[in-house]
GUSEZA-544883 format. One record per residue (C-alpha): x, y, z; residue in one letter; chain. Coordinates in steps of 0.02 Angstrom, whole numbers, plus 50000, padded with zeros to 5 digits. Example, Ala and Ser with C-alpha at 12.3 -4.5 7.8 and 13.67 -1.06 7.14 Angstrom:
BEGIN
+-------+-------+-------+----+----+
!    c1 !    c2 !    c3 ! aa ! ch !
+-------+-------+-------+----+----+
! 50615 ! 49775 ! 50390 !  A !  A !
! 50684 ! 49947 ! 50357 !  S !  A !
+-------+-------+-------+----+----+
END
This chain:
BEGIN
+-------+-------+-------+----+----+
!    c1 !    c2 !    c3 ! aa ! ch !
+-------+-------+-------+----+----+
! 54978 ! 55361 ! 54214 !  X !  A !
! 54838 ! 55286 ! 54133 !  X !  A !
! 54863 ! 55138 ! 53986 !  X !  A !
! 54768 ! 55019 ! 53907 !  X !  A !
! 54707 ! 54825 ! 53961 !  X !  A !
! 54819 ! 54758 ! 53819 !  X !  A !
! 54965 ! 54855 ! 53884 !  X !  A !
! 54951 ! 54764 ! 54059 !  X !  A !
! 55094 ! 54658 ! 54162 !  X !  A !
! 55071 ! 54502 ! 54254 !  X !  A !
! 55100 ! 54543 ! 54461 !  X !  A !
! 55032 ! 54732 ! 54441 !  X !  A !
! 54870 ! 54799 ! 54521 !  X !  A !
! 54757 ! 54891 ! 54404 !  X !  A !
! 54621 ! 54987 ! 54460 !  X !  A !
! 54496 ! 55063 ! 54315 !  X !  A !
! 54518 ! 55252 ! 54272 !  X !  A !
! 54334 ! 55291 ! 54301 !  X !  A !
! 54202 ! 55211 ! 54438 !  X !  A !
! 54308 ! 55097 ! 54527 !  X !  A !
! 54235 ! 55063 ! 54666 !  X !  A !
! 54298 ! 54933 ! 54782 !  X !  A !
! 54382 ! 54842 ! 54653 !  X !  A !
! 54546 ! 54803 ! 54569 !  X !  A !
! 54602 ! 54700 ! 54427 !  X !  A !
! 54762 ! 54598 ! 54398 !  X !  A !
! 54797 ! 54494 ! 54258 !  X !  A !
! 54733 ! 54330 ! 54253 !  X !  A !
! 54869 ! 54185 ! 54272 !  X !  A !
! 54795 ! 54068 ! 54144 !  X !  A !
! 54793 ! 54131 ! 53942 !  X !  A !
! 54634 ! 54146 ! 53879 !  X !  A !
! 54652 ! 53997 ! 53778 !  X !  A !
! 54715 ! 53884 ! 53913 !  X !  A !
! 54559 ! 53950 ! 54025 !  X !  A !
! 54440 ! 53921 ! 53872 !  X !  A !
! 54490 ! 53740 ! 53847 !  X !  A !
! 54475 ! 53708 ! 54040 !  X !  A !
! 54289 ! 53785 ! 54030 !  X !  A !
! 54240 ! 53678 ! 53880 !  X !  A !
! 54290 ! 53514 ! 53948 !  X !  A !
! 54173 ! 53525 ! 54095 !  X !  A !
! 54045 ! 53614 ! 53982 !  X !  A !
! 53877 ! 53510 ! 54082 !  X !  A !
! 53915 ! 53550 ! 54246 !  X !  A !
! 53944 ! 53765 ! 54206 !  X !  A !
! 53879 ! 53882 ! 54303 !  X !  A !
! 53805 ! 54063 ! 54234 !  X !  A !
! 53943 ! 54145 ! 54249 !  X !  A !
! 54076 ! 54035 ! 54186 !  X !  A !
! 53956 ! 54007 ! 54026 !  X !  A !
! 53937 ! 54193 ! 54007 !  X !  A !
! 54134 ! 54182 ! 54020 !  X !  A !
! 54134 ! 54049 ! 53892 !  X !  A !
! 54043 ! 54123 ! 53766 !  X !  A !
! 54145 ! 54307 ! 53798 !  X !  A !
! 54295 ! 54202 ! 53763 !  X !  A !
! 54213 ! 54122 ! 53627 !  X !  A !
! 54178 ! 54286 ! 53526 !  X !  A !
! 54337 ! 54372 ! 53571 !  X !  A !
! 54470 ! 54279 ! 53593 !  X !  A !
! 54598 ! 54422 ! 53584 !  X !  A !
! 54537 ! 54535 ! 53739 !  X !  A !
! 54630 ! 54523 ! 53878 !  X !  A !
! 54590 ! 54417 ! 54025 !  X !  A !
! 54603 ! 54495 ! 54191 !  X !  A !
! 54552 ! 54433 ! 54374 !  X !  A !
! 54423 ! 54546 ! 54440 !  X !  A !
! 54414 ! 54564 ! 54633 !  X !  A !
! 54299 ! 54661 ! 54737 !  X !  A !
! 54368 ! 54684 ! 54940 !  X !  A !
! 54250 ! 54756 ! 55081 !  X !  A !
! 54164 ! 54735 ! 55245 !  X !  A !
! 53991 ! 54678 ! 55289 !  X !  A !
! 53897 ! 54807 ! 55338 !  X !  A !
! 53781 ! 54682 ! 55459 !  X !  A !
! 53933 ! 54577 ! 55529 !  X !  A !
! 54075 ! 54680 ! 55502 !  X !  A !
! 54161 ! 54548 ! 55450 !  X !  A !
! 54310 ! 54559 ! 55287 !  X !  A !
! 54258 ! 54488 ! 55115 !  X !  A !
! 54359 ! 54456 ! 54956 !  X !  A !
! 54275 ! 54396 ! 54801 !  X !  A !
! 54387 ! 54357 ! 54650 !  X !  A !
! 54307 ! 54327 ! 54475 !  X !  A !
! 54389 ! 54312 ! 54277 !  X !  A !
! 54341 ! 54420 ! 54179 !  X !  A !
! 54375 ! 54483 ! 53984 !  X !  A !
! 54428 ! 54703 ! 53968 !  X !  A !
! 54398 ! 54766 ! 53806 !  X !  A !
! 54587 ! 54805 ! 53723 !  X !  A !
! 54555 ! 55001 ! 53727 !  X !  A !
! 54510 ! 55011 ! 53946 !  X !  A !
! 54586 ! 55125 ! 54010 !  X !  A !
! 54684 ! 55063 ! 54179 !  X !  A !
! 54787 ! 55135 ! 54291 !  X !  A !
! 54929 ! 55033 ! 54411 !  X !  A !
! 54893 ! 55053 ! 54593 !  X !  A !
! 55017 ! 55022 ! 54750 !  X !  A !
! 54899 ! 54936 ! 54858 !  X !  A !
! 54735 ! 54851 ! 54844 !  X !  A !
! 54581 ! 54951 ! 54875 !  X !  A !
! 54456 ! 54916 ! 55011 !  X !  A !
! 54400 ! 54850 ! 55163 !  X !  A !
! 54354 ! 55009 ! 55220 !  X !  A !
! 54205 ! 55063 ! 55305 !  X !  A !
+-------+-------+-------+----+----+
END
């Protein structure tokens, strides 16, 4: 059963209801204020992403803030990779919970 980002619990996976991929959402531990001040104190030393964050944050402070992670295999070494990124869901996504995380499949 599908519901929205703002709708979303703290220790549930969420996958998106359309093109998923290899990825799966959960909410973020930090608020999105408490994440905003951290960025803003080391504001010098950003990189593109967490300034593309920042400025997300910035504009729309009520979205929810979710951490984005992508699992898989290397096609060249076949070893196991898990990349884990915030990122801000517009209120109205549409998300669905999951049992297990997706991925690492061939």
């Amino acid at each position: 059963m599908a519901i929205s980002a703002s709708q979303a619990e703290r220790g549930v996976i969420y996958r998106r209801t359309r093109n998923a991929g290899r990825e799966y959402l959960v909410v973020h531990r930090l608020g999105a204020k408490t994440l905003m001040a951290r960025l803003s104190k080391r504001y010098n030393s950003l990189n593109g992403r967490e300034m593309y964050l920042l400025s997300m944050l910035t504009a729309h402070p009520d979205w929810p803030l979710f951490l984005r992670c992508r699992r898989g295999t290397d096609h060249t070494t076949g070893r196991k990779y898990e990349s884990k990124h915030p990122t801000l869901l517009p209120p109205d996504t549409r998300l669905r919970a999951v049992q297990s995380k997706p991925g690492y499949s061939g």
